[in-house]
C-alpha positions in Angstrom: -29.8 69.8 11.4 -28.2 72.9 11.0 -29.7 76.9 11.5 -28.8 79.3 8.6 -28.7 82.7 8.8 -28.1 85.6 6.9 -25.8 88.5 7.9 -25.0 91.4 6.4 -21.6 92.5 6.2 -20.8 96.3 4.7 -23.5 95.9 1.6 -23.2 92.1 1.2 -24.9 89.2 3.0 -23.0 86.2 3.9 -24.8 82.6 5.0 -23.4 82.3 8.6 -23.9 78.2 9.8 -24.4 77.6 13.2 -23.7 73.9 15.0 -26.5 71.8 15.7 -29.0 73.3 17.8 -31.4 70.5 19.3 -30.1 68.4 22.3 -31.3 64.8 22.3 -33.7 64.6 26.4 -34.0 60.6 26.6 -37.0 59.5 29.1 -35.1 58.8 32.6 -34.3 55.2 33.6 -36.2 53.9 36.7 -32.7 55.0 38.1 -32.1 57.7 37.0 -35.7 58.8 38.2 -34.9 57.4 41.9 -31.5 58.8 42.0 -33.2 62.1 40.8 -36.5 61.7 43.7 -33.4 61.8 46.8 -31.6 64.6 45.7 -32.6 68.1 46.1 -33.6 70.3 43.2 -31.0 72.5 42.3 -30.5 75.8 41.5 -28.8 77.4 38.7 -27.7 81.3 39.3 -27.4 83.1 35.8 -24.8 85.8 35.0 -26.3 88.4 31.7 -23.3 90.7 30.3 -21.3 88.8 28.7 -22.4 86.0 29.6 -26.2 85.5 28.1 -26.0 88.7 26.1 -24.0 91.5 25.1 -25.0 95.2 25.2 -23.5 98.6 24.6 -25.3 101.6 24.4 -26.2 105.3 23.1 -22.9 107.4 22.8 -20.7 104.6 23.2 -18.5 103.0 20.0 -19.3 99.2 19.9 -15.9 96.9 20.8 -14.4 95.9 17.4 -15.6 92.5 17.5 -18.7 93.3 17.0 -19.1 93.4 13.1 -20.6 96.8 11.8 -24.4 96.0 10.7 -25.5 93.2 13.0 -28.4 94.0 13.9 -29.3 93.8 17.8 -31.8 91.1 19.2 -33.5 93.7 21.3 -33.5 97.0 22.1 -34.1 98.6 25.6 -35.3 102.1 26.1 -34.5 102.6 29.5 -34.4 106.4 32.0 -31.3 106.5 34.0 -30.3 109.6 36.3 -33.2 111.2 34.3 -31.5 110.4 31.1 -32.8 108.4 28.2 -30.6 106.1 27.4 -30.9 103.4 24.7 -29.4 99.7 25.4 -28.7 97.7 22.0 -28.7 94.3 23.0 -27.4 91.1 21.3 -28.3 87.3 22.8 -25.3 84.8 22.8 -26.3 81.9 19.9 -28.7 79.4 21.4 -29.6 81.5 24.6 -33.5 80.7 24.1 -32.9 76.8 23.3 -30.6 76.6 26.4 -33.1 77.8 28.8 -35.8 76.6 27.7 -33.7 73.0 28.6 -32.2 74.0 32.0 -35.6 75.9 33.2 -37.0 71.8 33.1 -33.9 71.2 35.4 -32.9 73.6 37.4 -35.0 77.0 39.3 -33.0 79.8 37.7 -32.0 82.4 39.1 -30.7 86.0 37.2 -27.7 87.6 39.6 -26.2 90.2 37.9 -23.9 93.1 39.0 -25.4 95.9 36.3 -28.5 98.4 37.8 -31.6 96.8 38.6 -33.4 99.2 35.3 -31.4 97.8 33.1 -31.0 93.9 34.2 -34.8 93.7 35.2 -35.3 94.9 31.6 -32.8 92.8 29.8 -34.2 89.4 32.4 -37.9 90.4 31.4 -37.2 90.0 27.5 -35.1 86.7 28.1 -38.1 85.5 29.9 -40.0 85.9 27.2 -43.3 85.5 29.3 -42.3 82.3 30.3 -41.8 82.6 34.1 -38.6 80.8 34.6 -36.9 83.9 34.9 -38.6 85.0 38.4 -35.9 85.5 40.6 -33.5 88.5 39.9 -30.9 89.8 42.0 -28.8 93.1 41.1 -26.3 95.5 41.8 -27.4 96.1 44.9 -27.0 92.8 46.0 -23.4 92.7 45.2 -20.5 93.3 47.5 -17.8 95.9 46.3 -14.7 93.4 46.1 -11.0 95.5 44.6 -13.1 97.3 42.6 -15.9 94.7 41.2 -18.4 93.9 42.3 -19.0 89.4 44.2 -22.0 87.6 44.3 -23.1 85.9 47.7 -24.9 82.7 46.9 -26.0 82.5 50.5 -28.2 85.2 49.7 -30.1 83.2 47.4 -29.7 80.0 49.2 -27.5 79.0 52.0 -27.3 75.4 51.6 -24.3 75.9 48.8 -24.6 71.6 47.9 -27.7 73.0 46.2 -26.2 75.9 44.2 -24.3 77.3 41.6 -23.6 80.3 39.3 -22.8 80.3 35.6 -20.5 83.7 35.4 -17.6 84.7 32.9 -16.2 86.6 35.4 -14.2 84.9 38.1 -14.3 87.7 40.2 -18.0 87.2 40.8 -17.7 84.0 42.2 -14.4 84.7 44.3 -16.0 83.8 47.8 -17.4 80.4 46.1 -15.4 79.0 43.3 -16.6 75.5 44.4 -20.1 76.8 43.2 -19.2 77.7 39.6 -19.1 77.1 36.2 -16.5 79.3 34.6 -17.5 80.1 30.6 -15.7 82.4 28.1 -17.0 85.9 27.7 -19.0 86.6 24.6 -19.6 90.0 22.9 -20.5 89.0 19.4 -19.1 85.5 17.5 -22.2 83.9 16.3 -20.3 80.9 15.5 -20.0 80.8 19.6 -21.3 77.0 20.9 -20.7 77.6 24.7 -24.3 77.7 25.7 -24.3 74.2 24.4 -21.7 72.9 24.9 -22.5 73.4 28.9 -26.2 71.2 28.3 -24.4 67.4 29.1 -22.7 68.4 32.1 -25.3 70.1 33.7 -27.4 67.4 32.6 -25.4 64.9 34.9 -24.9 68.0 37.5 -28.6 67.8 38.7 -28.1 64.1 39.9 -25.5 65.2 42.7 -25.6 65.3 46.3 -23.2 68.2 46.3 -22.2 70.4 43.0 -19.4 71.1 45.1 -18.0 67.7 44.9 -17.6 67.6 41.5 -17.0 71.9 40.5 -14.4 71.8 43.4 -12.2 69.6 40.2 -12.7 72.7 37.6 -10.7 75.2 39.3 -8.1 75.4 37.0 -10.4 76.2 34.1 -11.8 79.6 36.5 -8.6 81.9 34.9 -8.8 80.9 30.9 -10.1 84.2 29.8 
């Protein structure tokens, strides 16, 4: 089954088709459920800009891919430096499907380098009420690296067999690149299949002893975009 949707270009509509959205859970094998019993539950750290969603904001021209009259998914009304500022914010295709399947695998875990204000915000409506969003780290938890900003896994959890980050940015993830997932950035395509495309592999990835043993093989894929 396929999810239509209607988008409005200039003053016309056009039906945008999306791929398949539902992604087959079988019941676990008796070995499956063993192998998953002596393993440690893992944790899955989760990049936003540009990698869950895509924002801009009051005063700023919207990047060009961004096709005039999409509507944003949410908007956030949020006071920064005593300033109002509005954030119009757009969720990468299948972002509410996706964790909804790695919350039942994984304890998430939002790291990202913008303000707490604004990330807090943005994590509370992906959240949705749900509480699989609980544990947020921000800006502040960052180290200034040649002018971005890494993320320290340790801080979240120092046994690093047990962890990894989703992240478009490389540079996030520069002290740890045996602990991540690379994954293109997104700013607007809603043709865009990443989020699914990612469900098999970290399907498999929760069985492991050590995600480093088998991220440590993607390296190559960490400088694509």
């Amino acid at each position: 089954m396929r999810e239509l949707r209607l988008e409005k270009t200039g003053n016309k509509f056009e039906v945008v088709q999306h791929q398949p959205v539902k992604y087959e859970i079988f019941p676990l094998s008796p070995l499956s459920r063993h192998r998953l019993s002596i393993v440690k539950r893992k944790v899955l750290v989760l990049d936003l800009d540009e990698t869950l969603i895509h924002s801009h904001h009051d005063g700023v021209v919207r990047q060009a891919v961004v096709k005039p009259g999409t509507p944003p998914d949410f908007i956030l009304k949020v006071t920064i430096d005593r300033h109002p500022v509005r954030f119009f914010v757009h969720k990468r295709p299948h972002v509410d499907y996706f964790l909804d399947i790695v919350s039942q695998w994984y304890e998430l875990v939002v790291f990202t380098a913008s303000m707490e204000i604004y990330g807090a915000a943005v994590a509370d409506k992906l959240d949705n009420n749900r509480g699989i969003l609980r544990r947020r780290y921000y800006r502040q938890d960052c180290t200034p690296d040649l002018g971005s900003y890494t993320k320290d896994l340790t801080t979240i959890c120092e046994d690093l067999a047990s962890i990894f980050i989703l992240d478009n940015s490389p540079g996030a993830y520069r002290a740890c690149p045996d602990n991540a997932i690379p994954i293109k950035s997104w700013f607007s395509d809603p043709m865009d299949t990443a989020l699914l495309n990612l469900l098999p592999v970290l399907d498999a990835l929760r069985f492991t002893q050590d995600v480093r043993s088998v991220l440590s093989r993607n390296l190559h894929l960490h400088q694509l975009w």
